[in-house]
C-alpha angles and dihedrals in degrees: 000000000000099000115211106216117193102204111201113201086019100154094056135079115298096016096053075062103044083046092048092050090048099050088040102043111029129047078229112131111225128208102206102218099186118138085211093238117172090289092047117099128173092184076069089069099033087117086064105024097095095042102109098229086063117088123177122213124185109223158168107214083202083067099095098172073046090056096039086058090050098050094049094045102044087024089203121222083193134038115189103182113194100144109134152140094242118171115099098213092047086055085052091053101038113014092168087080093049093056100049101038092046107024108033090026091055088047085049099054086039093061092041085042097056103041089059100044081051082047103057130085119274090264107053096042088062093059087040112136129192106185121198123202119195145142145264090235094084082075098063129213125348124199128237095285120049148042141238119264134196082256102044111129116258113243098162110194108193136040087263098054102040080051093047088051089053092050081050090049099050098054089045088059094031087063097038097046097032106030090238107160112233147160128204126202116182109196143196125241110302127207132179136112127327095027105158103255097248097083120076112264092045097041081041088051099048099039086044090058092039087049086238115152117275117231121220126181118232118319099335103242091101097130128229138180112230133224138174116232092228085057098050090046087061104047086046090061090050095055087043095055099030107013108138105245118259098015135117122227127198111217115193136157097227085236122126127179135158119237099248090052086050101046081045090054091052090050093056092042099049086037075064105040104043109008113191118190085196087061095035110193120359088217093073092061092069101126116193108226137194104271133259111268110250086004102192102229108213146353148180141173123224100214101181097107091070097036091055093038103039109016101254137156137145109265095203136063129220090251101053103031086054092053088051095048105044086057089053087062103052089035091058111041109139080072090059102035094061090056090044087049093074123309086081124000106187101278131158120264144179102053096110087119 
């Protein structure tokens, strides 16, 4: 059977690389569903744009009469729904936005989404499928021991992550009161090409090579788990495809760092790869900033649910999938340039408080 996927949010990020795996790797055809808002690139799906089974819409997830056309024209197998306001310090900032695009606009494609799964015939709403993609930041803060779990409690500490829990929140009830057959996956932080250049390995990356000062918060040792975007679009297919209804699966890469050994280990790699005695070490440009307000200390995703249930594990290291990914930048600079150019710039954000 020829699936048919409807990928919201599919020109940023995550979803540009859940698109591209698709495209690459299934004889599946993919609707594009992405309002193109500063994040949104389509230069980011070019590889795949002019492949027949791939359709692009504009359009406002928050629409929901706009949704409701989309889903009786393309009448999706699959929904992968990744659309959302994402960056922590811009929620800070503007937290209107937060709430509309990942809260409303999850209500929205929810609505659209039920009312064509109750539409179809008997056959194709058994293999229905509503995926929703979402983040380990809806649990809040660990110590310095443990892991996040399907059934940690949620204790969301910014505006993005208390929206992206509602959102959560929405498609868990959404399965239990209506029926509606869904999936949920919470990662950790993803990197890889093509990450829009306001999170910390791209704008390190850039600055770095530009021999721009390099903003830490704090002190550094704020601790992440790591994940490369091509692993995650893989797991995400799994959980698409195989996923146990109803059920939530975490995706990490079983990679933490904290933020100062990762900025380090861009230095060294861009000190490699483009050595410029006018600039002299990277590592010289580190700049301590005032920290983040509310800055979640650590995390980390125990991942061993999906590995022990679907077979899935990250193919890359940190090691390897930042060097990869750090020549992806300076190998590809005419993506970058044009955002640098004048939609974002580098600025600080997130000091609205």
């Amino acid at each position: 059977m020829t699936k048919r996927f409807l990928i919201t949010g599919g020109a940023g990020f995550i979803g540009s690389a859940v698109v591209r795996h698709l495209i690459k790797t299934t004889p599946y055809m993919v609707v594009v569903v992405d309002k193109l808002t500063y994040a949104g690139n389509l230069e980011s799906l070019s590889s795949v744009s002019s492949d027949s089974r791939y359709a692009f819409e504009r359009a406002d997830i928050v629409d929901l009469a706009a949704m409701k056309r989309i889903f009786r024209e393309f009448s999706p197998d699959v929904v992968m729904h990744l659309a959302a306001e994402s960056h922590v310090d811009r929620s800070i900032d503007g937290p209107g936005e937060f709430i509309q695009t990942n809260i409303v606009g999850t209500y929205a494609l929810l609505q659209a989404a039920l009312e064509h799964w109750r539409g179809i015939p008997p056959e194709r709403k058994a293999d229905f499928r509503f995926h929703h993609i979402s983040t380990d930041e809806v649990f809040g803060s660990l110590g310095p021991t443990g892991f996040f779990y399907e059934d940690s409690a949620y204790q969301p500490n910014s505006p993005y992550s208390a929206s992206k829990a509602a959102s959560d929140h929405l498609v868990r009830a959404w399965h239990h009161t209506y029926g509606l057959p869904v999936v949920m996956t919470n990662c950790s932080n993803n990197y890889g090409p093509y990450h829009f250049p306001e999170k910390l390995i791209p704008l390190t990356i850039i600055n770095a090579l530009e021999g721009k000062p390099l903003p830490v918060y704090g002190s550094g040792e704020n601790i992440r788990d790591w994940l490369h975007v091509e692993d995650h679009a893989e797991a995400l297919m799994q959980v698409a495809e195989y996923g146990t209804l109803g059920e939530s699966y975490n995706i990490g890469g079983h990679n933490e760092h904290t933020n100062i050994s990762v900025v380090r280990a861009i230095c060294a790699l861009v000190d490699e790869f483009a050595p410029n005695d006018a600039i002299g070490p990277r590592e010289k440009l580190v700049t301590f900033v005032t920290d983040r307000p509310g800055h979640d200390a650590r995390y980390a995703i125990d991942a061993a649910k999906i590995a022990r249930e679907l077979g899935w594990r990250p193919r890359h290291s940190f090691e390897s999938g930042l060097r990869q990914t750090v020549k992806w930048y300076l190998d590809n600079p005419h993506w970058w340039e044009r955002v640098r150019s004048g939609i974002y710039r580098g600025e600080r954000l997130g000091v609205a408080v």
